[in-house]
VOGU-3710 file (C-alpha; in Angstrom, 3 decimals, decimal comma):
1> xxxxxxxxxx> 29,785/44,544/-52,656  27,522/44,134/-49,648  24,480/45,007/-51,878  25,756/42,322/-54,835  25,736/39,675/-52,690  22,543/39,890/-51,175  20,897/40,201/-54,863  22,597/37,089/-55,636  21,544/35,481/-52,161  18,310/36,795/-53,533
11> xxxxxxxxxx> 18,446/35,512/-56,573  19,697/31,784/-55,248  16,774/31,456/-53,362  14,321/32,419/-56,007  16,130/29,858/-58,357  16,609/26,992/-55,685  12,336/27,208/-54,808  11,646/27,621/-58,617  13,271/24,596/-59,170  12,358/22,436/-56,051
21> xxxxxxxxxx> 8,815/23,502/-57,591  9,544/21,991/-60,442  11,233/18,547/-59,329  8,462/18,132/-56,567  5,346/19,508/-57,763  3,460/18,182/-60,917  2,162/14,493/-61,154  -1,076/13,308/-62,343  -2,830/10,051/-60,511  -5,654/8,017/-61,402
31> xxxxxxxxxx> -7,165/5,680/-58,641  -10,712/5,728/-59,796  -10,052/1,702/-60,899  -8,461/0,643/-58,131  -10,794/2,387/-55,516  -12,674/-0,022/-53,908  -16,570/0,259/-52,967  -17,032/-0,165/-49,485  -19,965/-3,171/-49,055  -22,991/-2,685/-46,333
41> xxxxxxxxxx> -25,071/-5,197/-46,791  -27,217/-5,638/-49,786  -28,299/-2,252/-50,068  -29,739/-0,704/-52,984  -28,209/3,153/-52,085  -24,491/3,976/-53,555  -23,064/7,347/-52,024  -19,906/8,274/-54,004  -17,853/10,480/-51,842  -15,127/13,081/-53,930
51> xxxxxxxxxx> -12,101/15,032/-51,822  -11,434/19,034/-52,293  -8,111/20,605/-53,206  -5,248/19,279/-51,036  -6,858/16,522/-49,250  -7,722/12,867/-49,569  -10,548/10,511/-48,621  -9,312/9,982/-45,447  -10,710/13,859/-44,716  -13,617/13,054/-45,441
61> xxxxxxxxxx> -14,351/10,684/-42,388  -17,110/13,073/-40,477  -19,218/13,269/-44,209  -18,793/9,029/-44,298  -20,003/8,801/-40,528  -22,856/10,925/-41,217  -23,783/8,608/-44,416  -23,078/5,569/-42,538  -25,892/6,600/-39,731  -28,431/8,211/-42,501
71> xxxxxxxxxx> -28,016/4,877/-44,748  -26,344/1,879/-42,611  -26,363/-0,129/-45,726  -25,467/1,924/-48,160  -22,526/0,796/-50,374  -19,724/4,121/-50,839  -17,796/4,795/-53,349  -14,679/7,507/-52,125  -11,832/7,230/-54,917  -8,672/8,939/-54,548
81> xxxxxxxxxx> -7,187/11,144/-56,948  -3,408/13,466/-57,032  -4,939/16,833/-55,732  -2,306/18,698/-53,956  -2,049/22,639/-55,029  0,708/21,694/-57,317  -0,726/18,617/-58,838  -0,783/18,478/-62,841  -4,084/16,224/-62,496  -6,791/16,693/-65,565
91> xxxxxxxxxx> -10,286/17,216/-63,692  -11,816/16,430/-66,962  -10,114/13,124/-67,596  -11,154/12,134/-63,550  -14,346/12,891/-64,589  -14,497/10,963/-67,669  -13,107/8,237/-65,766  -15,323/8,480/-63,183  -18,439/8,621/-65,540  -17,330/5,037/-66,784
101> xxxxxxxxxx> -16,663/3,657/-63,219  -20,003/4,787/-62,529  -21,685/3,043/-65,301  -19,314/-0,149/-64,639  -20,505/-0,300/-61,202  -24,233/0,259/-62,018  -24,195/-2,719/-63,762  -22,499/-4,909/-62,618  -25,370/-4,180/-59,461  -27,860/-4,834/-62,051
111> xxxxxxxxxx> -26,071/-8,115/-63,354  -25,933/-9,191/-59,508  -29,100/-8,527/-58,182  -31,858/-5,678/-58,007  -29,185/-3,054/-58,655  -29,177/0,356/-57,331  -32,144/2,404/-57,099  -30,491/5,475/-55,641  -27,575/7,140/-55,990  -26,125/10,073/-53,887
121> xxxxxxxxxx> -23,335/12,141/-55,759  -21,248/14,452/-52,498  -18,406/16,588/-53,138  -16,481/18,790/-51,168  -14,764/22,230/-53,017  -13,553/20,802/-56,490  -14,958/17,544/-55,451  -18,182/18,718/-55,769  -17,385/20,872/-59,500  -16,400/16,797/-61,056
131> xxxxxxxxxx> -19,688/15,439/-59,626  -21,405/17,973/-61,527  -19,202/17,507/-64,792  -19,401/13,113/-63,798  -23,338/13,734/-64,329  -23,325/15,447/-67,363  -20,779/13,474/-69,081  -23,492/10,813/-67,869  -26,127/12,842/-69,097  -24,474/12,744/-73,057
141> xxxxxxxxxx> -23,261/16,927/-72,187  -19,217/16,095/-73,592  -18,151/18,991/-75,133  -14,566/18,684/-73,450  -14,795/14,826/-73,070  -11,173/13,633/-73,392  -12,922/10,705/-75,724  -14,762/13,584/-77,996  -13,541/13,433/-81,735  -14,167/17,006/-82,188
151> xxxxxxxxxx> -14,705/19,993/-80,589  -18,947/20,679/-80,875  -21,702/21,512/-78,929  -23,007/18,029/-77,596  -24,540/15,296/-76,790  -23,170/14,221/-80,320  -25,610/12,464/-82,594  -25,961/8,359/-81,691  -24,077/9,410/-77,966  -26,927/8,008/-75,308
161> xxxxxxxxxx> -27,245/9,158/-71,759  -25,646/6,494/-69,226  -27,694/3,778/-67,601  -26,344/5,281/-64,065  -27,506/8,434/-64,344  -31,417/7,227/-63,746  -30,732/6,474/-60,481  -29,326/9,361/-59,207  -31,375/11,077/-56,371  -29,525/14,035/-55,941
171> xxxxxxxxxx> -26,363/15,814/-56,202  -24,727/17,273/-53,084  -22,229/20,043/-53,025  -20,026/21,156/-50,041  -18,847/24,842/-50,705  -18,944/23,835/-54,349  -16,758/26,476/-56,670  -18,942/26,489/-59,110  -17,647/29,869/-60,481  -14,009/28,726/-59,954
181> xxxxxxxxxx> -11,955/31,020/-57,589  -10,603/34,396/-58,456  -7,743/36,459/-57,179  -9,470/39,524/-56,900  -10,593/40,300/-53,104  -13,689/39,092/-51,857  -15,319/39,857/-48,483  -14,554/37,207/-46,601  -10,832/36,902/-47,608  -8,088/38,071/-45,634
191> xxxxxxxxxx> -4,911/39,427/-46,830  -2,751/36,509/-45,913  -4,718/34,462/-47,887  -5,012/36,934/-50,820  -1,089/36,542/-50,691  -0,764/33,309/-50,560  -3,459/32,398/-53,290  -1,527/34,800/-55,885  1,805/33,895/-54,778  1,178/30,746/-55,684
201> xxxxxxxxxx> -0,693/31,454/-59,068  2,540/32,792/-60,144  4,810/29,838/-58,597  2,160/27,402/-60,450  3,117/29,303/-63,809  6,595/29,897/-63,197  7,213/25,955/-62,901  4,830/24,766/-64,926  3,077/23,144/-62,198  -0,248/23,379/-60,197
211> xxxxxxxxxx> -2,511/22,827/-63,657  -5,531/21,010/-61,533  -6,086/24,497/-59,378  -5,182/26,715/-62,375  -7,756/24,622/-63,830  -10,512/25,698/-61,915  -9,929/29,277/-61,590  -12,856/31,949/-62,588  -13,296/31,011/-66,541  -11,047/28,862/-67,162
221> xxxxxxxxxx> -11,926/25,858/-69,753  -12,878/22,964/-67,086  -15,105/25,707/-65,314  -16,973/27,523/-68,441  -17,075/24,448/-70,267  -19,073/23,189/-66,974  -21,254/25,971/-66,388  -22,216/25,950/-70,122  -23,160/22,578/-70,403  -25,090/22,705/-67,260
231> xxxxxxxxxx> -27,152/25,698/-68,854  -27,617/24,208/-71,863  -28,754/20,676/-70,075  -31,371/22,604/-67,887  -32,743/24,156/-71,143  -33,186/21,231/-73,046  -34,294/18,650/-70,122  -35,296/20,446/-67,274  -37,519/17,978/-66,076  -35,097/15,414/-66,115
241> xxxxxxxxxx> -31,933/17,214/-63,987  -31,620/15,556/-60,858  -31,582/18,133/-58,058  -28,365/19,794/-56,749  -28,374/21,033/-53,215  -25,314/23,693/-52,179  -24,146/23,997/-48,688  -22,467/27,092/-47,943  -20,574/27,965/-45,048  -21,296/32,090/-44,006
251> xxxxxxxxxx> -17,773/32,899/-43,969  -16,381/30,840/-46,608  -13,481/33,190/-48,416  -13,141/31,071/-51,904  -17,182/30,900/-52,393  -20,168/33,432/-52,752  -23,865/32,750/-52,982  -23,394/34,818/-56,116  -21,363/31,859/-57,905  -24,426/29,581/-58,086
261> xxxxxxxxxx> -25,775/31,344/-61,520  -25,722/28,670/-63,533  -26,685/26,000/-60,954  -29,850/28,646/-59,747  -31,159/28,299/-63,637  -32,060/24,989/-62,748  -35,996/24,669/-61,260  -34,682/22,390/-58,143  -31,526/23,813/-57,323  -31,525/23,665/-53,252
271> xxxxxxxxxx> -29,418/26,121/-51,410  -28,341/25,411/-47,619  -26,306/28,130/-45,553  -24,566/27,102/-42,729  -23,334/29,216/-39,757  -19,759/29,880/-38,158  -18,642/27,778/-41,571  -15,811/28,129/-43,969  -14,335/26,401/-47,323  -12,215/24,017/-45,325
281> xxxxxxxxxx> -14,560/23,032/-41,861  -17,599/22,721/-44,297  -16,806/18,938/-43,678  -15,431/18,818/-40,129  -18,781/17,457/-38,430  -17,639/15,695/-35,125  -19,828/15,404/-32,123  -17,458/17,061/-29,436  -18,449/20,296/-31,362  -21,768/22,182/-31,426
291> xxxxxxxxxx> -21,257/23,901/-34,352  -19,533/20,745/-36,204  -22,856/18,682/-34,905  -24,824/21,897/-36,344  -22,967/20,874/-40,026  -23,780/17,326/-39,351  -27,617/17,834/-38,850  -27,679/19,892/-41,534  -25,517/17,588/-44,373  -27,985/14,926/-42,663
301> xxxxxxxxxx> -30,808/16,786/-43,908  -29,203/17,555/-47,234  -28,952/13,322/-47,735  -32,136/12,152/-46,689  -35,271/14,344/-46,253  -37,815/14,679/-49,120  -36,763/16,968/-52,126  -40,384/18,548/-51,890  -39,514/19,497/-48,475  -35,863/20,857/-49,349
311> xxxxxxxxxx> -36,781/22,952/-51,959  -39,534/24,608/-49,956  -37,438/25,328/-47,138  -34,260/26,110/-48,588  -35,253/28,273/-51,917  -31,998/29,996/-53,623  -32,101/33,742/-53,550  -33,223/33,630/-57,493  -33,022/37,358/-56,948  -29,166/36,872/-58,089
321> xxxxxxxxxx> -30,544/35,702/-61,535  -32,064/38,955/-63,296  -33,364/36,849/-66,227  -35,002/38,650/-68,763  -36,956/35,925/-71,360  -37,528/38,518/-74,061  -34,507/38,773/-75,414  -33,516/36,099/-77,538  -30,362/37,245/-79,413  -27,343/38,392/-77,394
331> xxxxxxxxxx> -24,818/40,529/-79,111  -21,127/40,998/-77,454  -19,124/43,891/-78,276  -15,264/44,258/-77,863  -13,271/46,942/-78,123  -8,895/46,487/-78,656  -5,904/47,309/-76,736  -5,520/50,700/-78,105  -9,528/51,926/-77,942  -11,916/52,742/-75,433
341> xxxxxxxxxx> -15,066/51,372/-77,577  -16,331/55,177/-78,452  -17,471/53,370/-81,491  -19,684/50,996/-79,487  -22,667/53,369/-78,565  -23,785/54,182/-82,234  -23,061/50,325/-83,286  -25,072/49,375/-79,806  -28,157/51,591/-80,821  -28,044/50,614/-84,707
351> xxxxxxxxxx> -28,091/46,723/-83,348  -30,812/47,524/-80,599  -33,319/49,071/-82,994  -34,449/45,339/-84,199  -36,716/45,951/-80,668  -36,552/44,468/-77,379  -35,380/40,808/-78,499  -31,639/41,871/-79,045  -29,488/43,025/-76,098  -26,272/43,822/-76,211
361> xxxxxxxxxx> -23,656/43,813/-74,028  -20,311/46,407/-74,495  -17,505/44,350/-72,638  -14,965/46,739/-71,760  -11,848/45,606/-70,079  -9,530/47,401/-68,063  -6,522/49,265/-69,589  -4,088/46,713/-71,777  -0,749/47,569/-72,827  1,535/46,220/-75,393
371> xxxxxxxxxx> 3,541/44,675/-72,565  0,459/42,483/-71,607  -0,844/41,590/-75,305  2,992/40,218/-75,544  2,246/38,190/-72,495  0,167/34,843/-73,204  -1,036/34,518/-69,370  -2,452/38,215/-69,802  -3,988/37,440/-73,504  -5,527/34,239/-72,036
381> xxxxxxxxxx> -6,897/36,328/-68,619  -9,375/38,302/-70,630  -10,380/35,300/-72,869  -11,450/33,809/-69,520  -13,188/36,696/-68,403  -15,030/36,850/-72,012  -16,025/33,420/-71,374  -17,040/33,640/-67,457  -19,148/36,927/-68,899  -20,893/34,356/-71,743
391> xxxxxxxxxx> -21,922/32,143/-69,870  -23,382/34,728/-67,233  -25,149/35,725/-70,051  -26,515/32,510/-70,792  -27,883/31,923/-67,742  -29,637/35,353/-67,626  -31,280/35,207/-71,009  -32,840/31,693/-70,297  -34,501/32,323/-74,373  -31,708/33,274/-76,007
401> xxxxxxxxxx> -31,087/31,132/-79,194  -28,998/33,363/-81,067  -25,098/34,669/-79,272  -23,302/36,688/-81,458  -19,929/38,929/-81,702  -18,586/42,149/-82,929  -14,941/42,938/-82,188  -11,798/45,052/-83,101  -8,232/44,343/-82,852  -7,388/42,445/-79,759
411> xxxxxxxxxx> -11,138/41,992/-79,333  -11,110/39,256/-82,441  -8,206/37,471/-80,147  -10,230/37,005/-77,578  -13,408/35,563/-79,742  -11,042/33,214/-81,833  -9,318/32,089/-78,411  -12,590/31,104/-76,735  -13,590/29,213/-79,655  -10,229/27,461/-79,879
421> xxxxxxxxxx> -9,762/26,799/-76,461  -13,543/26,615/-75,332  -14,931/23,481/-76,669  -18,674/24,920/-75,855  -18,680/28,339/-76,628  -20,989/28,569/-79,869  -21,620/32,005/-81,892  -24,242/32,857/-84,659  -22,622/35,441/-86,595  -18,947/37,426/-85,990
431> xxxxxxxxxx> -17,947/40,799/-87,268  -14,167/41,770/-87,044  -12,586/44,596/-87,819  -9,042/45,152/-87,733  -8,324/41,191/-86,966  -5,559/40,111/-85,403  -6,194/36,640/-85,645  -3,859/34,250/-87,386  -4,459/34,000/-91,349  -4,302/29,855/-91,391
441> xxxxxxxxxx> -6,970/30,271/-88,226  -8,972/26,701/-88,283  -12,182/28,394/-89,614  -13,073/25,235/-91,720  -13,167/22,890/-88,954  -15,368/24,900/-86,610  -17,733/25,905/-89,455  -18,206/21,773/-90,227  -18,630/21,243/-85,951  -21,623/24,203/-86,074
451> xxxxxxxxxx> -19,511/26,476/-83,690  -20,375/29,702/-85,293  -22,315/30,696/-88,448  -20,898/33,532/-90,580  -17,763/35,696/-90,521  -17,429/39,222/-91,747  -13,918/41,015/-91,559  -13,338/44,145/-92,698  -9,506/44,858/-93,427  -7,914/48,619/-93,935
461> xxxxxxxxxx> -5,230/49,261/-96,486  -3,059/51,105/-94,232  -3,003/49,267/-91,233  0,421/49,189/-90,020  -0,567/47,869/-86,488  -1,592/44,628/-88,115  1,128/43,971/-90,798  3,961/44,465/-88,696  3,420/43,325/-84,943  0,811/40,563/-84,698
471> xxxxxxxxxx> 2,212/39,349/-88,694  5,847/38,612/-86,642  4,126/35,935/-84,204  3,062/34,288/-87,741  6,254/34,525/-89,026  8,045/32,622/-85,985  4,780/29,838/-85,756  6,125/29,093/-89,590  9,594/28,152/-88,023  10,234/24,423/-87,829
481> xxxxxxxxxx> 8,935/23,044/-84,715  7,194/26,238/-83,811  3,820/25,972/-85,422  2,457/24,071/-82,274  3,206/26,339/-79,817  0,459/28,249/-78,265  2,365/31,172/-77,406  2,223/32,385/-80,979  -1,308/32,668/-81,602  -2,140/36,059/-83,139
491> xxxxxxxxxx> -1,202/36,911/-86,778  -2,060/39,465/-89,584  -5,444/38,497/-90,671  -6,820/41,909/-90,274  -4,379/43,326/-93,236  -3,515/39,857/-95,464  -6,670/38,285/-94,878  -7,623/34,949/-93,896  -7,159/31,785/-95,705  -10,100/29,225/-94,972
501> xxxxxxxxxx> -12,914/29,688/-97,580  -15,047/29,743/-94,922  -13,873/33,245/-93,629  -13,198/35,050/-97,092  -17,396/35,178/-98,290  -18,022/38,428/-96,518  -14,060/39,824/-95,776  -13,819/43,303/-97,229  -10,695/44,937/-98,357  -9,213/47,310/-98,510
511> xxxxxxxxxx> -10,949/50,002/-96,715  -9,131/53,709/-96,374  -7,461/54,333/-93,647  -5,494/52,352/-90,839  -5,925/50,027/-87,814  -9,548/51,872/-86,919  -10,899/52,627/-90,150  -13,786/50,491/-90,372  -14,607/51,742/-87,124  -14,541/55,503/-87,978
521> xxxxxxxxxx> -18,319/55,852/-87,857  -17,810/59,445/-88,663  -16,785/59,312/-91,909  -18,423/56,549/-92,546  -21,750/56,881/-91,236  -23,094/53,885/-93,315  -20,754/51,326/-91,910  -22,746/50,813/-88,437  -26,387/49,867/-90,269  -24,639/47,600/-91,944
531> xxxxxxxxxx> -22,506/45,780/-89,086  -25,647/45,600/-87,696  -27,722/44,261/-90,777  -24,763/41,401/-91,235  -25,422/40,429/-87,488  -29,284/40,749/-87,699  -30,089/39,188/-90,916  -32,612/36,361/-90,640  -31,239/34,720/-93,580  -27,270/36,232/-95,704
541> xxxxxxxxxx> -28,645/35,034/-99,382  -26,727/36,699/-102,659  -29,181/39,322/-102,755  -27,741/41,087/-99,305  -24,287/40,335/-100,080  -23,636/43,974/-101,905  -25,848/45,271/-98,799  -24,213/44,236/-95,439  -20,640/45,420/-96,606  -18,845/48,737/-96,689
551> xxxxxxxxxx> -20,048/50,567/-99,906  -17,784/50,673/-103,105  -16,285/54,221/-103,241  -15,441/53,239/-99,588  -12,649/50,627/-101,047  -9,171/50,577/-102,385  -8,226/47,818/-104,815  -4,878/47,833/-103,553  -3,610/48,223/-99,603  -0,568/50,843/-98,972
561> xxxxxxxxxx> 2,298/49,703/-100,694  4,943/51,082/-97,231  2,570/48,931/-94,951  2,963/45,882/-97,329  6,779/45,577/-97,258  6,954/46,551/-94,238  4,641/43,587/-93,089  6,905/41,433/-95,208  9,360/42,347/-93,113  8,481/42,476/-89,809
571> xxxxxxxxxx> 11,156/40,136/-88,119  13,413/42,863/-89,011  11,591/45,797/-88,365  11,117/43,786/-84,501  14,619/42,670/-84,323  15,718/46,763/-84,862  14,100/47,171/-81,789  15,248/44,383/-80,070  18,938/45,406/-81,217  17,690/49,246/-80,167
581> xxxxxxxxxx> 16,889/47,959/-76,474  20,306/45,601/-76,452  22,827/48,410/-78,093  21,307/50,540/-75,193  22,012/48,277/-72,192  25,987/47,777/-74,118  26,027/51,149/-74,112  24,898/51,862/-70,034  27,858/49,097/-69,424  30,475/50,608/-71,543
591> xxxxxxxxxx> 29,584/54,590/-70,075  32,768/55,512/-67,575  31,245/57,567/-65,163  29,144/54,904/-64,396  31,315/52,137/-63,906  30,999/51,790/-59,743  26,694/51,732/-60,579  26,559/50,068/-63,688  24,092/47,483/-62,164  21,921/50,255/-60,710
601> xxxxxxxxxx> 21,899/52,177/-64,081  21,216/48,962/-66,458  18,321/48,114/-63,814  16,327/51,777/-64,412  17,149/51,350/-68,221  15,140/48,239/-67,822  12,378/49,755/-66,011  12,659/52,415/-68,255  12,210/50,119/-70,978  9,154/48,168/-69,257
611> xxxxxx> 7,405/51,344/-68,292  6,943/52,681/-71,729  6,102/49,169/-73,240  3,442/49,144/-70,028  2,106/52,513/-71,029  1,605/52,315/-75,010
//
């Protein structure tokens, strides 16, 4: 009795936080209108001043005294936004509203007089990621504007540059996450703060709260999106991009120098290390404190001397960018839940042959059980490391014009994910084999907005994987009411095929054999060359249609009649082992001899239960 009520003491407390989570955290906020810019004078300098995670302007008074004495007429601009760990706020929508303050307030200076000839973006943490994303919005770079009326690769045609962004001098970023954060260790972290950051990852989930810092974790949407555009921006201007200078604190535990990639592709990124620093007293800069007047000097130096002289005294370590410019067509590879990629190596050196301009890259992610692919927030944790992974790429292969895909199984979930959920991500040509993408997948639309080029999918006639497990998520999405939900996002493309004309040219069926067969380079030993000519091909015309698919004998007019039904019935083939699992735990509760430790036993059935769905 003792033990039962201290699980349900347990268990009450669990509930009540959960729930006070709920009630209390959330909100969005949107000052950016209302903020007022503080007048000195008639100066011709604006310094717009953004807050970090958990803060407000009022924390930022040491940065504003330091601006105050290094411009005593400047004008500031130091909105406030909802940003406490639990806040629901959308950094792209502050952005976008802070992109059209911005170009309000530039000319209305115009209107009034001279206007302003300089101005100084600062931002402290994730103040300083939505001064970056305010200046490419600026710049025309919206492929996640909240205003965009599709999801492309941008600026959109007739979409000009802002009038504000010509004045800015420079961008300057406090301990700037421009990687996001990540719960895996770092150096500088300690324990308590590893706990506390996962802790309350899974209290952000669990309530449905916390979306601005689940926003900007390691790959995430706001974050790749960012680092995309900024890559792409640098490429295409790079003699326009206003320099960005990044100070660092040396013991900082959310930041390394290592998460500037993207920023270090540009030529005048400006990197500033600062001493007996970390995330939080990056921006604590009062005179009763050496160190603090250390910071001071320093964010002095970062706001007003030359850029000349900044970027020859305070180089990035470009050593942290291993750029190779020969290669020019990047090829990901990605393996499923139930492989280990053996299949990868001949595929890698069939694709490599086309000589040094190809390189390809074998993602291979850590084991995946069922358990996890039936978990969204586990699905959607390897789409963001896909995407963190791309855009590494990107910035490493500063000539690559040409990112493509080949993937099996739970691989194609990832690639479809990214480009459903990544409005930037953009592919040249995608092989899948064994799909497990939904069949009604939006193909059409992302074909007309130039996100990817061509689509091969192979599909087996006896792949039971496929018809039954992935085909019952489609099933329940065709419910009433259902079909928005993003939790059901896989389906049986891989067996019934898709149905957008624009993923049917090159999808081959039925090959022999089940869930791997198209992958079975052993018995098929032509099947790589020609992956690797559908990926390669300057040009798919009519004439190489018969040539980049699996050869003739090789297909079955018909798939297995058993996996068929049995995919048109896969509710019931899940709900018998729903029942299976429930008729078990009756029986645990109805079994005599256990009757004082029923609780125990139906707990360890449970496990019991979770363990093998963990382990196949």
């Amino acid at each position: 009795m003792r033990l039962r009520g201290y699980g349900l003491a347990v268990f009450a407390v669990v509930a009540l936080v959960l729930c006070a989570t709920a009630i209390l955290g959330g909100g969005t906020s949107d000052d950016f209108a209302q903020s007022p810019i503080e007048k000195h004078g008639s100066s011709d300098t604006l310094v717009v001043l953004l807050h970090a995670l958990g803060s407000s302007p009022q924390d930022l008074v040491h940065i504003k005294a330091v601006v105050r004495r290094s411009f005593p007429n400047a004008d500031m601009l130091s909105p406030a936004y909802l940003a406490h760990r639990l806040a629901n706020t959308s950094p792209t929508q502050l952005a976008a509203k802070l992109d059209r303050r911005l170009e309000e307030v530039y000319a209305l200076s115009k209107f009034s007089g001279p206007g302003y000839g300089k101005i100084i973006l600062v931002g402290h943490s994730i103040g300083a990621l939505l001064a970056r994303r305010t200046y490419l919005y600026g710049k025309g770079y919206r492929s996640d504007h909240v205003e965009a009326e599709a999801r492309r690769l941008l600026p959109l045609p007739g979409v000009a540059p802002h009038k504000w962004v010509e004045a800015v001098d420079r961008i300057i970023l406090l301990a700037a996450m421009n990687r996001g954060w990540d719960t895996r260790k770092i150096d500088n972290r300690t324990w308590p703060t590893q706990i506390k950051l996962q802790a309350g990852v899974a209290l952000a989930r669990a309530t449905d709260t916390g979306k601005l810092p689940l926003s900007l974790e390691r790959g995430a949407p706001f974050i790749s999106n960012l680092r995309i555009d900024w890559i792409r921006m640098v490429r295409q201007e790079p003699s326009s991009v206003r320099p960005v200078v990044q100070l660092l604190g040396d013991r900082d535990d959310l930041v390394t120098p290592g998460d500037d990639l993207d920023a270090i592709t540009a030529p005048n990124f400006i990197f500033m290390r600062l001493d007996d620093t970390d995330h939080a007293n990056i921006i604590r800069m009062s005179a009763a404190d050496p160190t603090a007047m250390r910071r001071a000097e320093v964010f002095e130096q970062a706001l007003r001397e030359p850029l000349d002289s900044l970027r020859a005294n305070h180089p990035p370590n470009r050593g942290l960018l291993i750029s190779d410019a020969k290669v020019k067509h990047i090829v990901f590879i990605k393996h499923g839940i139930r492989d280990m990629a053996d299949w990868s190596t001949p595929l890698r050196v069939e694709l490599e042959k086309s000589g040094e301009e190809t390189h390809v890259i074998i993602e291979k992610f850590p084991y995946f059980s069922m358990l996890s692919f039936l978990v969204l927030w586990d699905r959607q944790g390897q789409v963001r490391r896909f995407v963190d992974e791309y855009a590494q790429a990107l910035a490493e292969f500063p000539n690559a014009t040409k990112v493509s895909f080949v993937g099996h199984s739970f691989g194609t979930y990832i690639l479809s994910s990214s480009l459903e959920r990544y409005a930037s991500v953009v592919f040249h040509r995608l092989y899948f084999a064994g799909s497990v993408v939904r069949r009604d997948f939006a193909w059409g639309e992302l074909k007309q907005a130039s996100r990817f080029g061509d689509i091969r999918s192979d599909r087996a006639a006896s792949d039971w994987v496929v018809a039954i497990f992935p085909r019952f998520f489609e099933q329940i999405r065709s419910l009433p009411g259902m079909r928005q939900s993003s939790y059901f996002d896989v389906g049986s493309a891989g067996f019934n095929g898709f149905i957008s004309d624009d993923a049917t040219r090159y999808e081959y069926h039925y090959l022999k054999g089940g869930h791997g067969a198209a992958l079975e380079f052993t018995k098929n030993r032509a099947q790589p060359a020609s992956i690797a000519q559908f990926i390669l091909a300057p040009e798919l015309t009519p004439q190489l249609h018969a040539v980049v698919g699996p050869k003739e004998e090789d297909l079955l007019s018909e798939p297995d009649w058993t996996t068929r039904i049995l995919g048109q019935v896969a509710w019931l083939v899940w709900l018998t082992i729903v029942a299976a699992i429930v008729l078990g735990a009756y029986a645990i509760l109805r079994i005599e001899v256990l009757r004082r430790g029923r609780g125990w036993a139906l707990v360890a059935y449970l496990g019991i239960i979770a363990t093998v769905l963990n382990t196949f």
